[in-house]
MARPA-587718 format. One record per residue (C-alpha): x negated, y negated, z; residue number from 1; residue in one letter. Coordinates in steps of 0.02 Angstrom, whole numbers, plus 50000, padded with zeros to 5 digits. Layout:
       X       Y       Z   num   residu
       X       Y       Z   NUM        a
...
END
This chain:
       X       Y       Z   num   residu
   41534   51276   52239     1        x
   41520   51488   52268     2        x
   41589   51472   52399     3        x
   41675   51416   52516     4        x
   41615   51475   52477     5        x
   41552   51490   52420     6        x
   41652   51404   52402     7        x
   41581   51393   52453     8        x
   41642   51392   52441     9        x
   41728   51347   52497    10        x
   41848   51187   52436    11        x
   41913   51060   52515    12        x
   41800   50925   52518    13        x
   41826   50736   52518    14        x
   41975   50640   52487    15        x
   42058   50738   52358    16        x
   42232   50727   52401    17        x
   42332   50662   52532    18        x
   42460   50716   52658    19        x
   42607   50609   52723    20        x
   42561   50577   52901    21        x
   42355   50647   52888    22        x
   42182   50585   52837    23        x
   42157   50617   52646    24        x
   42098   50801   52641    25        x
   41930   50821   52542    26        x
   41865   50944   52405    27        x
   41724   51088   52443    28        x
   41695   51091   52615    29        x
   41791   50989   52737    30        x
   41729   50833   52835    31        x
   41561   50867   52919    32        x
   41631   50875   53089    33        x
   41738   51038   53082    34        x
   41563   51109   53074    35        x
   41556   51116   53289    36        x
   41542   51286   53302    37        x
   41439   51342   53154    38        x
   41310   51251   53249    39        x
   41338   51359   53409    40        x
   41311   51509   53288    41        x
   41161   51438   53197    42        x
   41077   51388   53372    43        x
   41087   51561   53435    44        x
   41063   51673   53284    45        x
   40980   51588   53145    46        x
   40947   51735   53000    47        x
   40805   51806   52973    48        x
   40773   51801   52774    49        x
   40612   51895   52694    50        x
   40559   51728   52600    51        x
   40411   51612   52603    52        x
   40446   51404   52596    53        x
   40352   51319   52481    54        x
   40364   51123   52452    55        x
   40349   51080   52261    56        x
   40310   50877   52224    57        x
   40452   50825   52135    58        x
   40498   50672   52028    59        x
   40614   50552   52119    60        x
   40698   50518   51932    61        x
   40685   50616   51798    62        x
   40787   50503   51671    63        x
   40697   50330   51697    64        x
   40524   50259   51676    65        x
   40509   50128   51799    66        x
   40376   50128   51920    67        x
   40493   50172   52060    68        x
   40556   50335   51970    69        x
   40385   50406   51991    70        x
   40404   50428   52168    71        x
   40365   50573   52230    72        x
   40458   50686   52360    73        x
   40434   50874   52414    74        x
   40590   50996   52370    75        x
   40598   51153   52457    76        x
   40608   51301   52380    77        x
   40602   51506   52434    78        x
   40518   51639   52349    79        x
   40490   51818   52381    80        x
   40364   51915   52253    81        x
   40378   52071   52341    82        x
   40435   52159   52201    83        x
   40362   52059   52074    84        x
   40219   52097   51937    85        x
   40167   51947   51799    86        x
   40270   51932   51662    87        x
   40419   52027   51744    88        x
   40570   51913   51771    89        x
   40614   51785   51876    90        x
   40771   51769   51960    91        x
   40817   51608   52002    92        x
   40966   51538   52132    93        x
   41028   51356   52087    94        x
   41045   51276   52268    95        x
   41214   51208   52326    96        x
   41261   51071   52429    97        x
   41162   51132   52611    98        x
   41013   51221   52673    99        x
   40936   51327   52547   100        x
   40867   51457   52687   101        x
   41106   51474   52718   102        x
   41140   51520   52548   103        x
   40987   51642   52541   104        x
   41043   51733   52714   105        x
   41199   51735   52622   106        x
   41163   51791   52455   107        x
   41092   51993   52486   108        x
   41129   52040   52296   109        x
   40974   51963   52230   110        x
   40878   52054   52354   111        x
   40964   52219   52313   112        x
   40948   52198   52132   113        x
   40759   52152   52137   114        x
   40665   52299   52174   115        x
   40777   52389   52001   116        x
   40710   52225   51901   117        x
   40536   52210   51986   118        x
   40604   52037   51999   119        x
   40521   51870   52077   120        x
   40650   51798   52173   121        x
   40650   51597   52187   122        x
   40790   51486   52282   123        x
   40773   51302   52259   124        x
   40859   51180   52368   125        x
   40947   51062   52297   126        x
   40882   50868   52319   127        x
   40952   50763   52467   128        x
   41015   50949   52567   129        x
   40907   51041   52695   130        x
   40766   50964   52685   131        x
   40727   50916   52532   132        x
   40750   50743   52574   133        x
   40680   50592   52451   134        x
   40682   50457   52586   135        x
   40660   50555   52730   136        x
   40783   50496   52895   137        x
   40838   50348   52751   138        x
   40893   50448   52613   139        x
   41097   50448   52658   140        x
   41061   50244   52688   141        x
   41151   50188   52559   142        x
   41221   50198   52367   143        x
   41032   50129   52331   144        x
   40950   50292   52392   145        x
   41109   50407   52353   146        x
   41114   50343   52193   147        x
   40959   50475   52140   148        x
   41091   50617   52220   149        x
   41178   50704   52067   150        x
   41187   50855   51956   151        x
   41075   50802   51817   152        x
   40944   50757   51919   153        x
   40973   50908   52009   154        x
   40956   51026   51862   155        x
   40812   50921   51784   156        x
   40746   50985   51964   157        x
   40748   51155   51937   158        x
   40688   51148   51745   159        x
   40531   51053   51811   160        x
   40494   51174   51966   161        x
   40525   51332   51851   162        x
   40422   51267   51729   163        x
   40288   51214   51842   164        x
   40287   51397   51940   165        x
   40278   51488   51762   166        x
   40128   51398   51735   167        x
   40045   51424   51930   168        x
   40098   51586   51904   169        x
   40018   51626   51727   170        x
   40168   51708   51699   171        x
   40254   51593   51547   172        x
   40331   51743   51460   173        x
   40430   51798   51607   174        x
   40607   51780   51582   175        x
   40734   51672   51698   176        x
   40888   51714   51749   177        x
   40972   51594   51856   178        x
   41114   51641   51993   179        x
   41240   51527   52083   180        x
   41392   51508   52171   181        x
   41533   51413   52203   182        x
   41437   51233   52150   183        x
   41270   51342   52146   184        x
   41369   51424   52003   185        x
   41408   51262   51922   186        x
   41236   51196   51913   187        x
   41195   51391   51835   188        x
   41320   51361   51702   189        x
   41286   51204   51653   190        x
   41075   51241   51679   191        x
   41097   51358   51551   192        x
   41171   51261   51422   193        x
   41064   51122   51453   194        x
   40897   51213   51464   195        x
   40909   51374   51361   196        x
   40735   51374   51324   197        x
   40715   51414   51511   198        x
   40832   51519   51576   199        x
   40869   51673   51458   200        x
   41066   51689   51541   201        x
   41164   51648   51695   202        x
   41266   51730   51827   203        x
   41406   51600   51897   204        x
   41504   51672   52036   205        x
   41652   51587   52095   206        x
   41601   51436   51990   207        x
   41754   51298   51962   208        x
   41703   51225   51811   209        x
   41877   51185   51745   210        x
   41928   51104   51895   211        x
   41894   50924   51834   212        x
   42023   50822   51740   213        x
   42183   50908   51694   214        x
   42111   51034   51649   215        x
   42174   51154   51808   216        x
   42357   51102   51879   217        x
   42313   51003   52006   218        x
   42403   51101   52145   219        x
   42314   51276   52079   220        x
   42177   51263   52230   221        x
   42309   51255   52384   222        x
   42436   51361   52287   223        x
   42317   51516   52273   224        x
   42284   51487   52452   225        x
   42463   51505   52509   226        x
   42506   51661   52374   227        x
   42344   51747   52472   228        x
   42444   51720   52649   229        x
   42618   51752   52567   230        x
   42536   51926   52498   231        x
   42486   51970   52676   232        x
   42665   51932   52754   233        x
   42803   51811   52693   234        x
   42856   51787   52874   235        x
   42693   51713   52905   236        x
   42677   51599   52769   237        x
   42837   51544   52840   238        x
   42781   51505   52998   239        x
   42609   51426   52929   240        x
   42721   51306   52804   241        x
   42866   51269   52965   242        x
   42717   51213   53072   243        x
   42660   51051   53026   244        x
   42827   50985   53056   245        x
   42831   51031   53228   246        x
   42658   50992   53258   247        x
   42706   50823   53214   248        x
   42863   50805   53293   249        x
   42784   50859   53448   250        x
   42631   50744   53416   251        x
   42759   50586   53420   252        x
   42800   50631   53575   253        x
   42780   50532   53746   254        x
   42605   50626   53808   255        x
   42607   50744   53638   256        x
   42447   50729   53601   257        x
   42386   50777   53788   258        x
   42507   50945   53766   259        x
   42426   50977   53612   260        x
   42256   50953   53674   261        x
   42327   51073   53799   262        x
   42371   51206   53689   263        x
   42233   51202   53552   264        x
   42115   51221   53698   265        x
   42009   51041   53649   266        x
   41832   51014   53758   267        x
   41922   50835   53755   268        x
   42089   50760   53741   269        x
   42115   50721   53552   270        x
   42159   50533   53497   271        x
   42247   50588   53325   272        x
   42387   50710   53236   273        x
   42252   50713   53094   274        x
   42112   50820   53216   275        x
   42237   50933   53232   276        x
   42287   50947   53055   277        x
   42099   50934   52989   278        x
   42064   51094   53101   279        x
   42194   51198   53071   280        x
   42168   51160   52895   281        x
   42010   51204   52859   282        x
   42054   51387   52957   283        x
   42175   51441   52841   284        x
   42095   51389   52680   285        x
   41912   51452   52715   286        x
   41993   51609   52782   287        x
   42081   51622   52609   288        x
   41903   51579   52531   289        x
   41797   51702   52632   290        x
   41954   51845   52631   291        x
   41818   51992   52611   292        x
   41836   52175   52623   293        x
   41704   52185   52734   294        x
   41653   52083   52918   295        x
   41539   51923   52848   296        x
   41483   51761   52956   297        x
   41473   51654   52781   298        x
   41570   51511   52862   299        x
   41617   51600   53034   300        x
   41584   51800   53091   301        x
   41751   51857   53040   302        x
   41824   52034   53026   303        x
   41874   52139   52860   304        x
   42022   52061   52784   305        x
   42037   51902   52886   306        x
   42189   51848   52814   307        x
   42292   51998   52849   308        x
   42215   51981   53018   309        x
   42264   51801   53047   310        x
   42457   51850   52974   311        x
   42457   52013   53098   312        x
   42430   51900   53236   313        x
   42559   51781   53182   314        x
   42685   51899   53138   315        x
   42642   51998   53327   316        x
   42720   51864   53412   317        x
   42885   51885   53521   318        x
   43032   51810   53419   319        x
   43060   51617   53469   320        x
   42894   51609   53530   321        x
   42824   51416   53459   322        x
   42747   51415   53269   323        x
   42617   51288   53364   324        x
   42576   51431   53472   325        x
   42574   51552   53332   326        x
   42469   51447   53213   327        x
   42361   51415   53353   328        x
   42310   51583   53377   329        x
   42283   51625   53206   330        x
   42163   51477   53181   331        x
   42088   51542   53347   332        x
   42014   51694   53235   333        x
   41921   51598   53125   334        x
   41853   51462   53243   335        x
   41842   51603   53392   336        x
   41832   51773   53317   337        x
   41652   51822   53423   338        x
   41759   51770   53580   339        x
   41619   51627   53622   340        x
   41715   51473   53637   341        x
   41780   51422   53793   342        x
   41870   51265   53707   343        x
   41880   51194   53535   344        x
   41785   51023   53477   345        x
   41917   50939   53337   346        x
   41817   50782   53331   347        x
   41651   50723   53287   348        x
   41551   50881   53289   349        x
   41388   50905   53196   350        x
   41348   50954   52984   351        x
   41277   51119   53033   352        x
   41212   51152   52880   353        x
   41172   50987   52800   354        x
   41318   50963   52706   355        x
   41350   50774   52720   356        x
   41275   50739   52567   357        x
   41432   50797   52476   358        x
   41549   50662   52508   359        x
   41445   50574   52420   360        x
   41457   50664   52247   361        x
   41641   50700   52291   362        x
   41656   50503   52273   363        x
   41552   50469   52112   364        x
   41538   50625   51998   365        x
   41621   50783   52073   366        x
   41810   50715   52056   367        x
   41930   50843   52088   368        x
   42109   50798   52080   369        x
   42217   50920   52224   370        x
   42398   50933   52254   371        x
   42507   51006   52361   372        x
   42665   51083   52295   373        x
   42847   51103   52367   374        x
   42775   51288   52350   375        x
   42636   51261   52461   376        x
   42615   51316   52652   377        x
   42529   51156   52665   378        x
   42639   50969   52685   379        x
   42675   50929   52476   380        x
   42563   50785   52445   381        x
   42530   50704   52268   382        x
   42353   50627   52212   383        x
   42320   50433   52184   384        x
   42168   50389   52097   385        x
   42163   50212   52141   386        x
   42196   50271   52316   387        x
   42037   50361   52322   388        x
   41924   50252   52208   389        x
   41953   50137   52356   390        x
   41909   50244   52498   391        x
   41764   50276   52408   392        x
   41726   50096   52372   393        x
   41735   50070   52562   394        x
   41621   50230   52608   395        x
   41477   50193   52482   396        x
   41513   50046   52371   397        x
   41517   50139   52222   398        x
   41676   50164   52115   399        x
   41692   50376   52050   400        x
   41697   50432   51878   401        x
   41804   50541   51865   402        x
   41787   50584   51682   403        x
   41596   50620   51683   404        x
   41581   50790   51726   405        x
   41674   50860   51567   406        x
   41600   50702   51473   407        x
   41410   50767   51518   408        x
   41459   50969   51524   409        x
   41620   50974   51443   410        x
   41775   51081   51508   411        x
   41909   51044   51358   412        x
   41932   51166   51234   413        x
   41783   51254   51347   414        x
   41845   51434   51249   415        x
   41805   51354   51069   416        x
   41660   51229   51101   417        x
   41574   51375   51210   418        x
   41601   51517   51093   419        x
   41497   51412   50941   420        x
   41334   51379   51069   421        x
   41331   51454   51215   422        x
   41266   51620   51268   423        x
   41233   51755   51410   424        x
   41340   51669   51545   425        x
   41440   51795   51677   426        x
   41583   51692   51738   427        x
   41651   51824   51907   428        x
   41804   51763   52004   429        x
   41898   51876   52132   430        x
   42093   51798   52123   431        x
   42084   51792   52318   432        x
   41959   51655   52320   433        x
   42062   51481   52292   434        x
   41933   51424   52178   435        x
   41968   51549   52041   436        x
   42095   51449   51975   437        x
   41968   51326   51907   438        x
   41846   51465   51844   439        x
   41846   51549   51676   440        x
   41947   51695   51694   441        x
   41936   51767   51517   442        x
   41802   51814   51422   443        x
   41734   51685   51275   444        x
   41638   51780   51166   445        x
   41537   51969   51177   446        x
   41398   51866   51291   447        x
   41506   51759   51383   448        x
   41583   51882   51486   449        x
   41738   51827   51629   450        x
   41706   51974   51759   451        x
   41890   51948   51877   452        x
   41943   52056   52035   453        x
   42107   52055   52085   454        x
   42037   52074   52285   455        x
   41877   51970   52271   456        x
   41862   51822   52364   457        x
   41724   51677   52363   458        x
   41580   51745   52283   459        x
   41599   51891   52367   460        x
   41490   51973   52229   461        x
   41330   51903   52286   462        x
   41343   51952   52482   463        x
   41247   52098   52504   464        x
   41303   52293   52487   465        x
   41360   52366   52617   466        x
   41407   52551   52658   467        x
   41591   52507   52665   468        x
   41597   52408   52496   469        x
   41759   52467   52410   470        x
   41738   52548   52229   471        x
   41797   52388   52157   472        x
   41671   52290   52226   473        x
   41540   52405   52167   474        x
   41572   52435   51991   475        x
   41601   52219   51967   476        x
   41370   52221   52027   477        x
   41361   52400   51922   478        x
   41431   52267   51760   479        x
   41348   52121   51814   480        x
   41179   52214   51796   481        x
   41187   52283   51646   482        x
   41236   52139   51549   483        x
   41105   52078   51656   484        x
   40976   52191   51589   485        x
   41043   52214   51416   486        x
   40983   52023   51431   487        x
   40795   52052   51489   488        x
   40789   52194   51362   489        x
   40843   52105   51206   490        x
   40702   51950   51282   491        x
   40571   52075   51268   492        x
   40614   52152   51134   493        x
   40627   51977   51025   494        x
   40446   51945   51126   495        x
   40346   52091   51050   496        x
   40426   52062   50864   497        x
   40364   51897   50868   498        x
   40203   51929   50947   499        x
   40164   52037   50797   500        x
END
């Protein structure tokens, strides 16, 4: 959540599913330690972004009046006003789970759209990522300080800040228009239906809304991810789905797990099958996530394409050469595509980019139910609830709900309950990103618009333009800003009538 990734993005994230022989598999972004060498990458080439920080003083709890809720802690938030004059709008990016200063290095189309707007641009972290920490060093403790981490607080955030930098700014009639992806695009959805008053429409890229309850068949998310593969070469789906048996079987063996260390090229011999697994994994789904037309380093620097690329390599191999070998090297492009890495870390390496916090929400509010299907490249696995509500127990002490997301923001029937109240939301998907399959793919009414791609992948929308952008790409921004603008025009336009 836009995506890996947006979704981030993403997509797979925290105990979602399970495989026969492996760790439960998790939902947005996988485990914290298959981060190892994002943090190479972030230590030698953090981006450069053309924002000012500022720290706003936010309410700890925006939905209780004890003393303790009045506690104050300071929430990051970027802005650039280069562009800007009072009373011109303000464009506004709903954080996801991480640093706020990622997602803006990663989200150029705000900056390419402002100057045409004269637009302010604002990103706001989201509370308990980056560093917009409540309780400092304390605040992943325990369920009594993660208990303030959740999406209603988080968008009460946002209303408060916006609210409060109208008002510093002398600049109340400006119009808001708030941008997100992947989660980012949740919390954009749902801000706008649950503040209206402040923000005039939304743009949700690569948003899974629908992927709560049963809503979404459960194996959608790892189903898309194999049709992308099988798309860029049957044989090598083949090979991908063939692998984990051998993997295994050769894992079982006397000294297996020193051969594999061997051949995945580990800084240290592994202890588990489930490293293994866990790494090559996450590979093929963010590459499925982050399958752009053009080279990105969203998740990793990869090249144009990156799942054709991975399948090439697969498919380039002699015949009888090992799928272990073969699915080796394709995960090799994703971890290794800048040719830095001398060996591979599979365990315990570092949250890069201070995404912890999301196991937590993936065990209380964010439940969503995965599968894996006979039709799946990945081991079939099935989903138990009690299962998970366990793990979870275990982890943080706190039992999910996994029936209060559509309970607080809906999802049933979204086509008729949204087409009686809700307005100016842009739901984009590209069908390459796994996450589409919980998005809204059709559009609702004439200012709920569904803008789908056949190519796109995870918000692949919002990275910035580039001279090699294919025509498809192009004319999904061209839409998105007119409907966009159509927007700010009919706000100003409704402004000076009433002003009369």
């Amino acid at each position: 959540m836009a995506p890996i990734a947006s979704l981030w993005l993403l997509l797979i994230f925290l105990l979602l599913g399970s495989t026969p022989n492996a760790k439960p598999i998790s939902t947005f972004f996988p485990r914290a330690e298959n981060y190892q060498s994002l943090t190479k990458l972030s230590r030698i080439s953090k981006p450069k972004i053309p924002f000012k920080a500022h720290y706003f003083p936010q309410v700890l709890d925006h939905f209780t009046f004890q003393p303790k809720s009045y506690k104050i802690f300071y929430q990051k938030y970027l802005m650039n006003s280069q562009y800007w004059h009072r009373e011109a709008p303000i464009f506004v990016y709903t954080g996801n789970e991480g640093d706020i200063d990622w997602f803006a290095a990663n989200t150029g189309f705000l900056l390419d759209i402002a100057p045409k707007f004269r637009a302010l641009l604002v990103f706001i972290e989201h509370r308990f990522y980056g560093e917009s920490m409540p309780f400092g060093k304390e605040s992943y403790k325990s369920a009594e300080t993660l208990g303030y981490l959740n999406s209603q607080q988080a968008l009460a955030d946002f209303a408060v800040l916006i609210r409060s930098l109208k008002q510093n700014l002398s600049s109340e009639a400006s119009p808001v228009v708030v941008f997100g992806g992947s989660y980012g695009g949740m919390l954009a959805t749902w801000f706008r239906l649950k503040y209206p008053h402040i923000a005039i429409g939304a743009l949700a890229s690569s948003a899974p809304i629908l992927q709560f309850d049963d809503i979404t068949p459960w194996s959608s998310f790892y189903d898309a991810v194999s049709q992308d593969f099988k798309e860029a070469s049957l044989n090598c789906y083949q090979v991908i789905k063939e692998s984990w048996a051998e993997v295994e079987a050769l894992s079982s063996q006397n000294k297996g797990l020193i051969e594999l260390s061997r051949t995945f090229r580990t800084c240290k011999n592994i202890h588990s099958l489930d490293s293994v697994w866990d790494w090559l994994w996450s590979a093929f789904v963010y590459t499925a996530m982050v399958n752009y037309p053009t080279e990105a380093n969203f998740m990793m620097p990869l090249p144009a394409y990156p799942v054709k690329e991975m399948c090439k390599i697969i498919d380039g191999f002699p015949r009888g050469a090992s799928k272990i070998s073969r699915v080796f090297a394709a995960a090799s492009l994703y971890y290794n595509y800048s040719q830095g890495e001398k060996c591979f870390q599979l365990e315990n390496g570092p949250d890069a980019h201070g995404l912890h916090g999301w196991n937590w929400q993936a065990c209380t509010e964010m439940v969503m139910p995965m599968t894996c299907s006979n039709d799946s490249m990945f081991p079939p696995s099935g989903y138990d609830f009690k299962e998970f509500s366990e793990d979870c127990k275990n982890k943080f002490g706190v039992l999910p709900r996994p029936h209060w997301i559509t309970t607080e923001f809906g999802g049933k029937r979204m086509e008729q309950v949204l087409k009686r109240f809700g307005s100016n939301i842009i739901f984009s998907n590209g069908m390459q990103d796994p996450w589409s399959r919980g998005g809204v793919l059709k559009n609702i009414s004439s200012s709920i618009i569904a803008l789908v791609t056949e190519k796109g992948a995870h918000h692949v929308d919002f990275r910035s333009a580039t001279k090699d952008d294919p025509d498809w790409l192009k004319e999904m921004r061209k839409q998105e800003m007119e409907i966009i603008r159509n927007w700010i025009n009919e706000y100003y336009a409704d402004l000076k009538t009433n002003d009369r």
